[in-house]
C-alpha positions in Angstrom: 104.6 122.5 86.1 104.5 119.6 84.0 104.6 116.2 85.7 106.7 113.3 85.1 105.6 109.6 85.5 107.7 106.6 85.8 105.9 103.5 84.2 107.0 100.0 85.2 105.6 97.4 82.9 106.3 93.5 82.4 104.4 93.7 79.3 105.4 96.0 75.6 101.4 96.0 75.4 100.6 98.2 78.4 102.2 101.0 76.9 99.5 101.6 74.3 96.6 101.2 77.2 99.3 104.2 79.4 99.4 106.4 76.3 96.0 106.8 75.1 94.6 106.7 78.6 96.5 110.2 79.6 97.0 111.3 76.3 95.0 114.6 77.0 96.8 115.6 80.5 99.9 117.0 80.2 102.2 114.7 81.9 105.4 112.9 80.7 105.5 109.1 80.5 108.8 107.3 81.0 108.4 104.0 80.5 110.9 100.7 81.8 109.5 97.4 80.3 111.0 94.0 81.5 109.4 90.6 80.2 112.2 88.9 81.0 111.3 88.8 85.1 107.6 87.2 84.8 109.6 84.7 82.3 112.5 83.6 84.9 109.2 83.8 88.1 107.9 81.0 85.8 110.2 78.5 84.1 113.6 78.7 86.1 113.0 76.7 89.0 116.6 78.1 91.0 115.5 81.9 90.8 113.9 82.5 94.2 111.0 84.5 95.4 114.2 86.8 97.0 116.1 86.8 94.1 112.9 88.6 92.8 112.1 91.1 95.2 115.9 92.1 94.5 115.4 92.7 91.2 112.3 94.6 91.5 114.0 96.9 93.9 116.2 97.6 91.8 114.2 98.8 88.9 112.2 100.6 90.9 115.3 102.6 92.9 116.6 102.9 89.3 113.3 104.5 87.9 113.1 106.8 90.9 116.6 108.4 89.7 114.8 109.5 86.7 113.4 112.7 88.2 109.8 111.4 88.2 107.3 112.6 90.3 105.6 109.5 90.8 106.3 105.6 90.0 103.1 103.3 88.4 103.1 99.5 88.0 100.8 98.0 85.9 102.3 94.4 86.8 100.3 92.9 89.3 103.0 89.9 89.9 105.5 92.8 90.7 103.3 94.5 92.8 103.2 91.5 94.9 107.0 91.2 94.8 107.2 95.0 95.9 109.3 94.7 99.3 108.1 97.9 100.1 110.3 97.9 103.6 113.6 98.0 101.9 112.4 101.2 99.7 114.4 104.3 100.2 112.6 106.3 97.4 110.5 109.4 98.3 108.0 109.6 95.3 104.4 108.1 95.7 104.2 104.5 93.9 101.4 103.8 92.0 100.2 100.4 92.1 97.9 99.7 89.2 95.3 97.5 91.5 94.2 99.8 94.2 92.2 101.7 93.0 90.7 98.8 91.1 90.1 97.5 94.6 88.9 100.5 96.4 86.1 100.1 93.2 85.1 96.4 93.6 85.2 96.5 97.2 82.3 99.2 96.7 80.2 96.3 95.0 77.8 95.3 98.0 76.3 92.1 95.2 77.7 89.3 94.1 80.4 89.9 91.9 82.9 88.1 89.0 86.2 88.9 88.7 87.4 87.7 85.5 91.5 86.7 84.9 93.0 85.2 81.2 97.0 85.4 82.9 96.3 82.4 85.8 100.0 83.7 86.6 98.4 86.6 88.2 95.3 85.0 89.9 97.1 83.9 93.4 98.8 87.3 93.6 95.9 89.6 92.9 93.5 88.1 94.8 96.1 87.9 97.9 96.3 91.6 98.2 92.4 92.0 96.8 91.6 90.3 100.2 94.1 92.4 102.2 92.5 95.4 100.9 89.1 94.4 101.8 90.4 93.4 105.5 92.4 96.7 106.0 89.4 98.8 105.0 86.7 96.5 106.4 84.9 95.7 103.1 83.3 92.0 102.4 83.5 90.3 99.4 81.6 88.1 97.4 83.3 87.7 94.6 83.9 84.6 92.3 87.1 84.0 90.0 87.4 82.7 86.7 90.3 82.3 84.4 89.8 82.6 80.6 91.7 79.8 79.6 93.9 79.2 77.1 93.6 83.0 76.3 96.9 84.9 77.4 99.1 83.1 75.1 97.1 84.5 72.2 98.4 87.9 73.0 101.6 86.9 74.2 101.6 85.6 70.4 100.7 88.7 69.5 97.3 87.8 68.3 95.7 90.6 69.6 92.4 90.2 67.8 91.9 87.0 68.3 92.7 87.7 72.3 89.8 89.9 72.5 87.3 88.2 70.5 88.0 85.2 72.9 87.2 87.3 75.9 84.2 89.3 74.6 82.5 86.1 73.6 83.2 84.4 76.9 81.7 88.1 78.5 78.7 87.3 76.5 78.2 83.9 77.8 78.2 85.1 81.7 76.6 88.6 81.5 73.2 87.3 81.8 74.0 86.0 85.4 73.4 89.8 86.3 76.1 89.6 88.6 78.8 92.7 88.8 81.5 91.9 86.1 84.9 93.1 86.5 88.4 92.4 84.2 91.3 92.3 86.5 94.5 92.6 83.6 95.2 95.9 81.8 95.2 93.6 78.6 91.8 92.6 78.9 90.4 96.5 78.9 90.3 96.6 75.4 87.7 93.8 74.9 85.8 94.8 78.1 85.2 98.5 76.5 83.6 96.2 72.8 81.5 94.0 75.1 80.4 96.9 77.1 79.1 98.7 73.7 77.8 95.6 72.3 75.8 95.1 75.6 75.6 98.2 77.7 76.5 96.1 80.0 78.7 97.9 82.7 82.3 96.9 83.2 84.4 97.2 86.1 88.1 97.9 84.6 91.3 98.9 86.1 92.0 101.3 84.0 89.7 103.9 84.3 90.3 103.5 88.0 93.8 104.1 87.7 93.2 107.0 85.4 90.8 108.8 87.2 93.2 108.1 90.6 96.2 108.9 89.0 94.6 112.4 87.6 93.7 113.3 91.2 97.0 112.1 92.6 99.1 114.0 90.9 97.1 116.9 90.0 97.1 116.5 86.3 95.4 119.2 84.1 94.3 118.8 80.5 96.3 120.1 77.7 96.0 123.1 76.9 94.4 123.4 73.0 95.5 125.8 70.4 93.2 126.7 68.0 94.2 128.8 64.7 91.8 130.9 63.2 91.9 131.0 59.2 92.1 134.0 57.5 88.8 135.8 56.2 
């Protein structure tokens, strides 16, 4: 039976990176996209970490009435805001970092994790670390921030995002640490630099993919081939 998934983004750009990633299994995406809650998080001083958490409850109790068979975020700033205690839906949720964790915490060498959003730095790495402590992994991992990057593509200068990033992934491959890109957004450019280099990425979207696949028990699509007349 075909499988439904709820997708919960805070971005219009991590459709594309949803799509084309599953475009082979057969599995229905349903996506909800709200900018509008990152924007209020970060410029309106009276709306409250609570007032938050409310809001993604909501969305998520209202994407679970959808007949889905699973709910994924790809917003790492609404993952943190999750108040998973005060769920009452039944479906697994899929939050986009786990797996990306389960993957880096596997790194036993020093590593880089790289950000361009510094929104999403404090979050990430808050529940990067609770991973690590609640499955007894260590971490030596340093953070950087791209900056002045993210607005490019909140611009909608796409090109210009990625050309930004691969060049900076140019300037620290040679410290032959373990490189990983901790925003959906920044796959895109990881996947050029890692052909331009053969350089090996870490990205949270093939780790999400290949978890989500094994989660749900997704199959391939079926081809149909038509045989021209002889």
């Amino acid at each position: 039976m075909r499988k439904r998934l709820g997708c919960l983004h805070a971005h219009y750009s991590n459709i594309e990176y949803i799509e084309e990633a599953l475009s082979s299994y057969d599995v229905e995406l349903i996506h909800f996209v709200d900018p509008a809650l990152m924007y209020r998080i970060t410029s309106d001083e009276s709306f409250k970490v609570a007032d938050a958490q409310k809001k993604v409850k909501e969305q998520i109790e209202w994407i679970a009435k959808c007949n889905v068979d699973a709910i994924l975020i790809t917003c790492t700033n609404y993952i943190a805001l999750l108040p998973e205690e005060e769920l009452s839906v039944s479906m697994p949720i899929i939050k986009i970092d786990e797996p990306y964790f389960e993957s880096i915490c596997n790194v036993q060498q020093p590593q880089t994790i790289l950000f361009t959003n510094p929104a999403t730095v404090n979050g990430t790495m808050k529940r990067l670390h609770q991973y690590a402590e609640k499955h007894q992994k260590s971490l030596d991992a340093e953070v950087i921030v791209i900056n002045d990057t993210f607005e490019l593509m909140m611009s909608g200068l796409q090109q210009e995002y990625n050309r930004k990033i691969i060049k900076f992934l140019h300037s620290i491959i040679n410290e032959k640490k373990v490189i990983s890109v901790a925003q959906l957004s920044m796959v895109e450019a990881s996947k050029e630099a890692e052909l331009l280099t053969s350089y090996s990425i870490i990205n949270p979207l093939d780790t999400l993919i290949a978890f989500i696949v094994r989660d749900l028990e997704l199959n391939k699509k079926t081809r149909v081939r038509s045989e021209g007349a002889i």
